[in-house]
N, C-alpha and C positions, 0 to 999 in steps of 0.2 A: 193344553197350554202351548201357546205358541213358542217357536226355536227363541228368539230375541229375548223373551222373557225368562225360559227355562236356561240358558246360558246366564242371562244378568244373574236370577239368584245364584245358580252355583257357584260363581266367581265370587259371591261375597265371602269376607276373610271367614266368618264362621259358618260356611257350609257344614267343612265335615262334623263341627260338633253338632249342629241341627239337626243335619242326620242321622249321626248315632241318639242325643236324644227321641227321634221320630221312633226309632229302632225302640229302643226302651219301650218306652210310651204302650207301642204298638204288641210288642212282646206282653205287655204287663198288662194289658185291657182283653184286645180282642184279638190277638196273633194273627191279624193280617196286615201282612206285610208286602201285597201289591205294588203301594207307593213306593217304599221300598230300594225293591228289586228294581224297580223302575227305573232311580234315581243313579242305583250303582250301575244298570246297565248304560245308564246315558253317560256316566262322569267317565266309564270304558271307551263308548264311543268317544266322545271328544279329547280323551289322552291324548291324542298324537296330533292335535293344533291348539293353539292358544285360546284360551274358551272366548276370550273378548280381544279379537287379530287388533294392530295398531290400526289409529283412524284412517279413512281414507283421503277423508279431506280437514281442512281445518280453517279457522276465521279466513286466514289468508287469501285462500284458495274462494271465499262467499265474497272476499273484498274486489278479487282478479274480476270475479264476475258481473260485478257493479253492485252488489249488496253493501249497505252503510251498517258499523257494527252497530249491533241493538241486540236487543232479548232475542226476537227469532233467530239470532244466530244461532242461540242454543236446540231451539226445536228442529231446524235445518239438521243441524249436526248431529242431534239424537236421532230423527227420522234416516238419516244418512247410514249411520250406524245399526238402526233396527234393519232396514233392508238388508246390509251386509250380515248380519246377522241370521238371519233367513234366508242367506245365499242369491238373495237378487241378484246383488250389486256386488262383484268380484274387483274390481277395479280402481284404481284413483280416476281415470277413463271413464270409466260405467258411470262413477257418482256422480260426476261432472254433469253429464249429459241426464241422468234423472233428476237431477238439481236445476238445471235448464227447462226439461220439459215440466214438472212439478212445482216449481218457485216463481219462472219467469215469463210464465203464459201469459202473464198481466204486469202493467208496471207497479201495483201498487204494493211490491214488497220491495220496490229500489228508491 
């Protein structure tokens, strides 16, 4: 599972009961509990940063760059976000400039 993905689910509000149901489940079938273990080592790792950081960029910022709002603002934004997510993209800087080389190779997203 990709970092972007495995961060989106645990941030949702019922992770931790999914979990402990998974636990059950898991306990009460076939006692492996690989997933698990997996899940609470990762929610370890990411204690000590916010599982889903504030955005980097936002409409604003698609507008500064000569994007007209529309629906791909939303895939911009989520793509913007998936990168951060996976550590590409550290920056309000970085996204900028992957939002440039990615979006505006061609005029026909402005």
């Amino acid at each position: 599972m990709r970092v972007a993905k495995l961060k989106r689910f645990m941030a949702r509000p019922t992770f931790n009961e999914e979990l402990e149901l998974h636990r059950v489940d898991c306990e009460s079938s076939h006692r492996i509990l690989d997933n698990y273990e997996f899940l609470l080592h990762k929610r370890e790792e990411f204690a000590n940063e916010p599982i889903i950081p504030p955005p980097l960029l936002c409409g604003d910022d698609l507008i500064a760059l000569g994007f007209k709002p529309g629906p791909e603002f939303g895939e911009i934004l989520e793509a913007v976000e998936t990168q951060h997510l996976e550590g590409r993209l550290r920056s309000p800087e970085e996204a900028l400039e992957w939002v440039k080389r990615e979006y505006l190779a061609t005029d026909e997203h402005r």
